[in-house]
N, C-alpha and C positions, 0 to 999 in steps of 0.2 A: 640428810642425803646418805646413801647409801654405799657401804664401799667401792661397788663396782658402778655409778655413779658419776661418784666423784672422780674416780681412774677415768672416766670415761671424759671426763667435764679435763681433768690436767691434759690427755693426749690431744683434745679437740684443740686447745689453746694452747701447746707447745706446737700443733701441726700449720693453727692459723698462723703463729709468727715465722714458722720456717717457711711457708709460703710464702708472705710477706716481704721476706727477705730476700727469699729468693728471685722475686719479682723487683724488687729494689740494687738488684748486683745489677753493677756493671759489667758489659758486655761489650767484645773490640769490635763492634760491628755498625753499619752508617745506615740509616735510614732516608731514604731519597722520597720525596714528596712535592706535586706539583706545587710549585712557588708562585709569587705576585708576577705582574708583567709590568712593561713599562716603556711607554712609546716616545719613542728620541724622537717626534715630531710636536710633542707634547711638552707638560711640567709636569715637575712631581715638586708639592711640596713648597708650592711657590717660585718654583724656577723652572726654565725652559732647560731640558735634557741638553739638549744642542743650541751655541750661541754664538752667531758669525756675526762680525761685526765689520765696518769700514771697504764692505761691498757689497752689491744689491743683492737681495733677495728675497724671496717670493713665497707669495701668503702658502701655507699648507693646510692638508684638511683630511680626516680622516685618522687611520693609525697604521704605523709600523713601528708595532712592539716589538720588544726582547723580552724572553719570558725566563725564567731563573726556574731554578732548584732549589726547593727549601732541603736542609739538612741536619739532620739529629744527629750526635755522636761526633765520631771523627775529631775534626779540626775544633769544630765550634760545641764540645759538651759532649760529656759522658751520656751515653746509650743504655738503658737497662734493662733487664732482660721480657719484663712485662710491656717495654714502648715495642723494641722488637718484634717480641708475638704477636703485640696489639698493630703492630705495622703489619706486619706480613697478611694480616687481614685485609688492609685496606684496599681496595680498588687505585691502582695507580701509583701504589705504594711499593716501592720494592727495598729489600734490608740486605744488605750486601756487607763481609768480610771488611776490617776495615785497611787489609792489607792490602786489598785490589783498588784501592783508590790510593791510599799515602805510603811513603816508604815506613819502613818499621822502627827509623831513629830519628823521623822527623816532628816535631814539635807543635802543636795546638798554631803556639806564636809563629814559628816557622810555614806552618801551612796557610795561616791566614794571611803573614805577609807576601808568600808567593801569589795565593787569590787577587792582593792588591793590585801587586806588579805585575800580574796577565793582563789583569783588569784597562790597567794604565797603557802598557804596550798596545793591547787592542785599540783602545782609542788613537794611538798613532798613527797603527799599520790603517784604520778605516779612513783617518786624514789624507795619507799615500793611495788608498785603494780610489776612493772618490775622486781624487782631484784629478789622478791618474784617467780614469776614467772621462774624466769634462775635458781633458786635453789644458789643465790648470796648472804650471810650473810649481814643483815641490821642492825643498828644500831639504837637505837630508843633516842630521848632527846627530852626535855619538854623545849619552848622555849615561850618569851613573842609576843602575836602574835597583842595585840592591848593595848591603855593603855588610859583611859576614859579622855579626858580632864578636869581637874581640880580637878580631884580624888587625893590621897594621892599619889599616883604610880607617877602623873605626872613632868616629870622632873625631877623624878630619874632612875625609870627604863625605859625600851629602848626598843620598838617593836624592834627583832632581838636576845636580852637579854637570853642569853641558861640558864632556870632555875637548879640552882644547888643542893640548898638546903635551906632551910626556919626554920629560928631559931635552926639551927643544925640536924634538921630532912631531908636527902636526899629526892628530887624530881624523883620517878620513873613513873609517869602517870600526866598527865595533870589534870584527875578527882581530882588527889590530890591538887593542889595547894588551889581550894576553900575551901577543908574541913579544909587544916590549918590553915587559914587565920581564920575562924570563930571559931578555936577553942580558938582563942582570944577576948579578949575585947575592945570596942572603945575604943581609947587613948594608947592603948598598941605598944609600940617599936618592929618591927618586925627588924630583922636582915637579911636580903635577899644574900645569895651568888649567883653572874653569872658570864656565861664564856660571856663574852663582847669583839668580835673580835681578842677572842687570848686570853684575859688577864684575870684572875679571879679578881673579884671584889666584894667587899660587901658594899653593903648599905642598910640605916636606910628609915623603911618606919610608920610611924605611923598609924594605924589602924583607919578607921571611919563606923559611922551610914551608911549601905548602903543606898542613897536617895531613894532608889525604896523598901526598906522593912526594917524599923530602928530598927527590929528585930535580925538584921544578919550585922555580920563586911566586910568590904570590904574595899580592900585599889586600885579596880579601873584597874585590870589588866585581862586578858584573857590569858591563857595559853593553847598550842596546841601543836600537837606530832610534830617532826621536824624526818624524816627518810632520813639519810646518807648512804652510800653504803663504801667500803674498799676502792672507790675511788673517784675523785671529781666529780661533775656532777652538771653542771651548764646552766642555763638558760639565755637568754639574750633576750626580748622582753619587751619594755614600753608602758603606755598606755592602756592596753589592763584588762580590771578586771573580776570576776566570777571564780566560780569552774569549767566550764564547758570543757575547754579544757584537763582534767587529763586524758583519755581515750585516745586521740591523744599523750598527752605527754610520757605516759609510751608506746605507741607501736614505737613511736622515738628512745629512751632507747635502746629496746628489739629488734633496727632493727640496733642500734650503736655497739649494743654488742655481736650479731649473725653473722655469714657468709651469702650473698647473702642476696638479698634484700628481706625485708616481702613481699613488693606487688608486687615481681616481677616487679619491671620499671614501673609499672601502676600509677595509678592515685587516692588513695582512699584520701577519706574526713569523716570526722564526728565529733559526741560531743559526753558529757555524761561526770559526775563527776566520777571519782573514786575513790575508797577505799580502803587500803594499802594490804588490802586478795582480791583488781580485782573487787568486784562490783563495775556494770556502774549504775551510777541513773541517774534519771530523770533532764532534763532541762528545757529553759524556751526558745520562738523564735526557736522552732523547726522546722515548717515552712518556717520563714527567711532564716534559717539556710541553708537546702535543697536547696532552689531557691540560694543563694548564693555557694555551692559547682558547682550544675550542670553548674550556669555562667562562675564558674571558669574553669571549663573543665573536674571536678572528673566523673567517671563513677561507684564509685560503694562508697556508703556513709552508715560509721554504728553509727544508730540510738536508743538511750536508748529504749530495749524494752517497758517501762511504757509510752512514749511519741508518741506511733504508734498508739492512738486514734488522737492523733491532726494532723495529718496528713491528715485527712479526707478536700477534694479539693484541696491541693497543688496539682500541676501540678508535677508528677515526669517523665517528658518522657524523655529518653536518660541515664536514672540515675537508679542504681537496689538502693534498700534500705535496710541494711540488720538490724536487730533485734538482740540487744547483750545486755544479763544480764551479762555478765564478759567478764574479759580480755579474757579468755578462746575463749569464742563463737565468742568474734573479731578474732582471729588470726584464728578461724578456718572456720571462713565467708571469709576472705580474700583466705584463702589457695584453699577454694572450689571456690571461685572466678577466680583465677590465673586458674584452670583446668579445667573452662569455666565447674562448672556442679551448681545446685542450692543451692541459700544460703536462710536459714533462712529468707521471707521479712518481713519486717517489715506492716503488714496488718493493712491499713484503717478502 
């Protein structure tokens, strides 16, 4: 081989590895891609999404999925710079900053467990939003929904924890818990009563300096409404985290608990948080979202009114999109759907 060759043969092969490499760095950035669906009228997996038991209700048929957002990077794995370009390619694929989704101190484990606990709250607020809706008496408790690692809370009380009452003073709103907490002082012995799986239980939690303002006591726990119904209503889906499915979950409910099926046998899909009085908000991968119902085979998908700007270029052909500020305007996009006349779209 010849000298200029060989020089020639080392730059090709220091240049493939620095490629390589450079295609192999991580990069702070999330990769959004349309995700699985998953119809709460349905199973996944061998279990029925939605499970009401100890009162009547009626056959279903068809689907009213939740569709997800698959996601690279961010929370769940590092992103490198070759997935990235190799995303930005793809149709339906978008690669976004990972600062515009998660804060910049927050933690893989910390992101995934707030996914849970939307996840979990969602299924609430849809128990309150449906039964709300049937004119079904709801039952409202204040339950511990996250608990700060290393805080005074930890390791005694219990994400799960049905707040009862805090140094003798009953827990009727979740707003309450912070205000009693501080109307203590660091160092101070807080007495906590919870319903723990059945069982009531009390325990000692000693009040501290909150780290984020040593102005204010905190003993490190998150308290959120938990809405029951007169009968059980249970969920069964892992994996899967965000508030975004409460919209699909409470029209499950509402299609469990009703004669004949909401969509008529059809096919609807959609997102959108809800709120225990039926408001749909806004999401995030609304987009994604879309492109993943129409793959699935939904023909008629309802979309948080506030998110019908982002819409602008997805491809929605074969798919109507309807536009829902509440439970309400869902069920009555569908009904207009079913009678083949116009729903509400959702405009670009």
């Amino acid at each position: 081989m010849s000298r200029r060759a060989a020089t020639f043969s080392v730059a090709a092969t220091l240049l493939a590895v620095l490629l390589l490499v450079t295609i192999l760095i991580p990069v702070p950035y999330v990769e959004l891609s349309p995700g699985p669906t998953f119809n709460t009228i349905g199973s996944f997996q061998g279990h029925q999404l939605i499970t009401i038991t100890k009162t009547t209700t009626f056959p279903t048929s068809g689907h009213l999925d939740m569709v997800t957002v698959s996601e690279t990077g961010g929370a769940y794995g590092g992103l490198t710079f070759g997935q990235a370009l190799f995303g930005q390619l793809q149709s339906g694929t978008v690669v976004l900053p990972r600062s515009l989704l998660y804060p910049a101190n927050q933690t893989s484990d910390q992101a995934q467990q707030q996914g849970a606990e939307e996840f979990t709250a969602s299924q609430s607020a849809a128990i309150g939003a449906a039964l709300h809706y049937l004119g079904i008496p709801v039952t409202e408790q204040v339950y511990v929904s996250s608990v700060v690692n290393g805080a005074p809370a930890s390791g005694k009380l219990h994400a799960g924890d049905v707040l009862l009452a805090i140094d003798g003073t009953k827990v009727v709103s979740a707003d309450q818990v912070g205000t009693l907490v501080r109307a203590h002082h660091p160092g101070d012995r807080l007495t906590i009563e919870v319903d723990r799986d059945g069982d009531r239980e009390s325990v000692v939690v000693v009040t501290a300096k909150n780290p984020q303002d040593s102005t204010r006591t905190y003993i490190g726990i998150l308290g959120s409404t938990m809405f029951t119904g007169p009968f059980p209503i249970k969920f069964q889906l892992d994996d899967v985290g965000g508030p975004s499915a409460g919209l699909m979950f409470a029209l499950g409910i509402i299609d469990r608990l009703t004669p004949g099926p909401v969509n008529g046998g059809g096919f609807v899909a959609g997102t959108g948080t809800i709120a225990p009085d039926g408001t749909v908000g806004a999401i995030g991968g609304i987009g994604q979202k879309v492109v993943a119902a129409r793959v699935a085979g939904a023909t008629l998908f309802l979309a948080p009114k506030q998110n019908c700007s982002d819409l602008a270029g997805v491809v929605q052909t074969g798919i109507t999109v309807a536009a829902v500020g509440n439970l309400v305007d869902a069920m009555n996009a569908i009904a207009a759907w079913r009678a083949g006349k116009a729903v509400v779209a959702c405009q670009s």
